[in-house]
C-alpha positions, 0 to 999 in steps of 0.5 A: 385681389384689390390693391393696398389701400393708400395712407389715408386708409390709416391712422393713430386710433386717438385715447393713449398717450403716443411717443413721438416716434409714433407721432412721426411715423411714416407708413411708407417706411415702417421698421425699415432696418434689415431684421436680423443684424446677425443674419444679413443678406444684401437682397431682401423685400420689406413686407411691413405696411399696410395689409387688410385684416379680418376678425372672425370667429374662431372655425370660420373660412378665410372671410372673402371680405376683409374688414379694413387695412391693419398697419404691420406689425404693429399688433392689433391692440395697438394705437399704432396698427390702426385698430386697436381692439381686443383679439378674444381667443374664440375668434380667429384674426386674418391678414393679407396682402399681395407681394410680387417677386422681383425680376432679378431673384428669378431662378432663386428659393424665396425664403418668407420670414417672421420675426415673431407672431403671436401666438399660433400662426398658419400662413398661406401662399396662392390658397395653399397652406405652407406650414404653421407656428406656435410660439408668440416671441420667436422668428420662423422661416418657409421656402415658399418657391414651389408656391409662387406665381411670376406676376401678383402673389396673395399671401394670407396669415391666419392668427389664434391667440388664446392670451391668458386662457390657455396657460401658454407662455405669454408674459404679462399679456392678460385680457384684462389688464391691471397691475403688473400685467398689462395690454395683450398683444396679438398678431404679426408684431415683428418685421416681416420679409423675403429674401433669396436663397441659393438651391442650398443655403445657410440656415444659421450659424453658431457663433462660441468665442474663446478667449483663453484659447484666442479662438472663434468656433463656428457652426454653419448649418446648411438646408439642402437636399443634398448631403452637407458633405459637398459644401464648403464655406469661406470665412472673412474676419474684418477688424474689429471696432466701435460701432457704439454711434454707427451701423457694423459695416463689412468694408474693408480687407479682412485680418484673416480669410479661411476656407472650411467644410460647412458640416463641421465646427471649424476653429478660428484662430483670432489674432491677438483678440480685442475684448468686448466689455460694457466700456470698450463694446469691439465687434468683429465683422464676419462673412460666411460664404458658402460654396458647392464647387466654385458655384456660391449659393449664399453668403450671410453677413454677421459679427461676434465678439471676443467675451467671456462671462462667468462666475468666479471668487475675487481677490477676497475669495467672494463669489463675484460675476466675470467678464473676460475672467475680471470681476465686474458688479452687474449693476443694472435696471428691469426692461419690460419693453412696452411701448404705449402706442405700439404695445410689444412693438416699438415705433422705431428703431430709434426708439428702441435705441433710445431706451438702452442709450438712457439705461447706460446714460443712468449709469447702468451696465446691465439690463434684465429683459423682463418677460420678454424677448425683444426683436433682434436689432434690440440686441444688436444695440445692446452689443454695439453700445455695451449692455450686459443683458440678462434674458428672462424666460417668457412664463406660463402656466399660472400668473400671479396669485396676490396672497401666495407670491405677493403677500407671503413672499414680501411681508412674511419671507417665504421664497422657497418650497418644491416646484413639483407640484404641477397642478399648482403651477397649473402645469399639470398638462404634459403638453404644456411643460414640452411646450415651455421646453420647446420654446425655452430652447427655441429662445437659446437657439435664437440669441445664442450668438448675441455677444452682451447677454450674459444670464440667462433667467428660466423662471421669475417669481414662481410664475409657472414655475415647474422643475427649476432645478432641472431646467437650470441643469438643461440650460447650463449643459445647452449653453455652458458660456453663460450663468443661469439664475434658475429662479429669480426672486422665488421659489428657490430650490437651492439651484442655478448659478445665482442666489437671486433676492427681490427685496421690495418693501423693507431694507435691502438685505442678503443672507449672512449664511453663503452657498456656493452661488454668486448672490444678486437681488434681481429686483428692488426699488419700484419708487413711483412719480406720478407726472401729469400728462404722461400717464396710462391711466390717470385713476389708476397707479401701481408702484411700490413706494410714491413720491411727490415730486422729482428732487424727492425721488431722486433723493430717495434713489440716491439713498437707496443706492448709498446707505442700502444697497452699496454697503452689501457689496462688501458683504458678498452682493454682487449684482442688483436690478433696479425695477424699472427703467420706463413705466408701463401702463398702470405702473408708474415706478420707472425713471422715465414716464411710458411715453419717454418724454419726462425723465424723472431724476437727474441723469448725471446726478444718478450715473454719478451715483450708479458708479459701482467698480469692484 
């Protein structure tokens, strides 16, 4: 295989506004950050960077001659991958790059891991297959040893994704944009990287914290070809501390040291546990260490934190959500996570820092993540600043119908009938609906063990939406720590743990009639500014009331939050999502323009505002 082609092989393809992260990125250097701050291990081989690609129809063989360099993982639609065109789904779109194991991991497994690629990717190791993943938002791991060579190895990666013509889950990627759906992303879109294992390593952990019983539950999960019987792990519990403007580190003696079987929970007692809340976010640093005999075959470096989240009746016998058993108003803002140069992929991970340090500087502690699901160090951040996160479900199946989930639920107030009817939730391929269970788990199995997220959201806005009533059911015996709010905004079915109201277009309201959920409205606001200059597309512009200029919609915002919004609290309302923290393409109702140069209000003036303590 030729080389890698060098930097000037690449650069920014000019036509969008770019951040200025973008401006300064440094291809040598791209997403640098070890990838799963819950997961770490102290070797490991960046594979981010330039690797060549091709566009083929779909069918064809691997061409022999690739078409130019791409820059991973920035998606193929994206200014930022150098490319940026279109990936239709009749074609097929191919990667490769060469890797060369270092002389120190000889004798080691070589794992190759994917944060996220999307949406069905096969990977290739010297021309041999090693397996296949479907699913456009979630890591996948091969042992790709038995394929290597000891100088250069060609990896390949072969990628269909069909968008919005399949009916899989894929958010709001639409192959032609406009609206409230946006640019499609395909492709590696996530950090890439190897890491070496022991004969027997730790797959993953699961991590349950119990504050009413000062305990820490751990579950280790060994990949082996031998029983897990013969394995043992040493745990190592640090201090815990504030990590809000500093890496978690694993430095220091620990406060209490263990040694357990690795195939079944082991209890953990927590001394006298510090609580993790959006205002005091104290992570304890853990180290799990497994052993066969004295022989140690891997170790991962990980935290937790001592939190609990729930629903409960405050002093005044209102439904109210809890934190550590407190009632707290979950007060936060709608976080779609696109960027304009790196699409699903932000530049940095400053970047990616700087959007949750603005949600909490607006004076928010929550942020609904909106029809995505975000590389792990995004929610690192969130644990260590202290975000409460309340995580959406991708969707499939059918997208917005204009008339049937905008203008009948908005104008005319109709936000509930059955969900069984599949054909039209175009879901009534049996197929499809495993596939949106298979990644719905997949999604829990992943962020099970962030601290900060609190809800979990199966479906929005009755996109796709099948069975809601039974997925929540699923969902809550899965993962019983956490509320579900089964259906956000519409079709209710009368389920889940949250009575969850969009309110756009008129006076912010919530029922006078209670049931026995906890009652938010999940989205409102969506107030536009128009500012030159930092906009997607200046002829085009979605929003759902406009201004004309900043003291005009800060004082709007304001007044929504005073005269509307903080009135129904006392009448039971006990969560609010404004929508959005950031425009995205089209639409431009967030505080802070695409390219996070404008922020359009007052910070001070709105966290003032923002203030909200039950």
């Amino acid at each position: 295989m030729k080389k890698q082609k060098d930097k000037a092989s690449w650069s920014i393809v000019e036509g969008d506004i770019i951040t200025s992260w973008g401006k300064k990125l440094n291809i040598d250097e791209v997403l640098p950050e070890y990838p799963r701050p819950q997961g770490v291990r102290e070797q490991w081989l960046n594979l981010n960077g330039l690797w060549e690609y091709a566009v083929i129809p779909m069918g064809d063989e691997e061409p022999k001659d690739y078409q130019g360099d791409i820059l991973v993982p920035f998606p193929i639609e994206s200014a930022l991958s150098g490319v940026k065109r279109a990936l239709l789904p009749e074609e097929n779109l191919w990667y490769r790059r060469a890797f060369t194991i270092p002389e120190r991991w000889k004798g080691k497994r070589i794992l190759l891991n994917f944060g996220a690629v999307d949406w069905k990717a096969e990977v290739f190791v010297n021309n041999s297959s090693i397996g296949s993943h479907t699913g456009g938002y979630y890591p996948f791991t091969f042992d790709i040893t038995d394929y290597l060579k000891e100088e250069e190895n060609i990896l390949v990666v072969k990628v269909w994704d069909p968008t919005d013509s399949y009916g899989q889950e894929r958010g709001k990627q639409v192959l032609k944009p406009k609206g409230i759906y946006y640019t499609p992303i395909s492709g590696i879109w996530q950090t890439v990287w190897l890491e070496p294992v022991g004969e027997a390593y730790i797959e993953r952990i699961k991590l349950t914290p119990y504050i009413d019983k000062a305990t820490l539950e751990l579950e280790t999960f060994v990949n082996s070809n031998t029983s897990e019987a013969e394995f043992n792990i040493k745990v190592e519990v640090l201090s815990p501390d504030l990590f809000v403007d500093k890496e978690i580190h694993w430095e220091g003696s620990p406060i209490l040291s263990l040694e357990g079987k690795a195939d079944k929970a082991n209890e953990i007692a927590i001394p006298e546990p510090v609580l993790w809340t959006p205002d005091t976010p104290y992570l304890y640093p853990i180290i799990i260490t497994l052993y066969k005999g004295d022989e140690l075959l891997d170790q991962l470096k990980s935290y937790f934190a001592m939190r609990s989240f729930g629903i409960s009746t405050d002093e005044n016998n209102v439904l109210r959500f809890m934190i550590n058993n407190k009632p707290v108003f979950h007060n936060g803002v709608l976080d779609q996570g696109y960027w304009p140069d790196g699409l699903y992929t932000a530049p940095s991970d400053e970047a990616l820092l700087y959007d949750i340090k603005l949600t909490k500087d607006l004076g928010f502690n929550t942020s609904r993540k909106h029809i995505k699901v975000e590389p792990l160090r995004w929610y690192y951040h969130c644990d260590r600043i202290g975000l409460i996160v309340w995580q959406d479900m991708i969707n499939g199946g059918c997208s917005m119908k204009l008339i049937k989930h905008g203008i009948l639920t908005n104008f005319f107030g109709i936000t509930s009938r059955k969900d069984n009817n599949y054909k039209a939730a175009e879901r009534d391929s049996a197929e499809n609906r495993e596939n949106y269970k298979k990644e719905l788990k997949e999604m829990i199995d992943t962020l099970y063990n962030v601290p900060s997220i609190a809800v979990w959201v199966p479906f929005n806005e009755d996109w796709g939406q099948f069975d809601a009533n039974e997925t929540a059911l699923w969902v809550k015996e899965y993962d019983p720590t956490r509320t579900v709010d089964h259906a956000s905004g519409w079709m209710d079915q009368g389920g889940g743990e949250v009575k969850s109201l969009h309110v756009y277009f008129k006076k912010l309201s919530i029922p006078k009639k209670k049931d026995d959920r906890v009652i938010a409205i999940t989205e409102y606001g969506g107030y536009t500014l128009f500012e030159e200059g930092h906009v997607w597309r200046r002829d085009k512009e979605f929003g759902y009331k406009s201004y004309k200029s900043r003291e005009a919609l800060q004082e709007a915002y304001i007044s929504l939050i005073e005269e509307q919004l903080k009135p129904l609290i006392s009448q039971g309302l006990s969560g609010a999502i404004y929508t959005q923290l950031t425009d995205v393409e089209t639409e431009i109702n967030g505080f802070v323009t695409y390219d996070r140069e404008v922020i359009k209000v007052s910070k001070d003036k709105v966290m003032k505002i923002n203030d909200i303590i039950l």
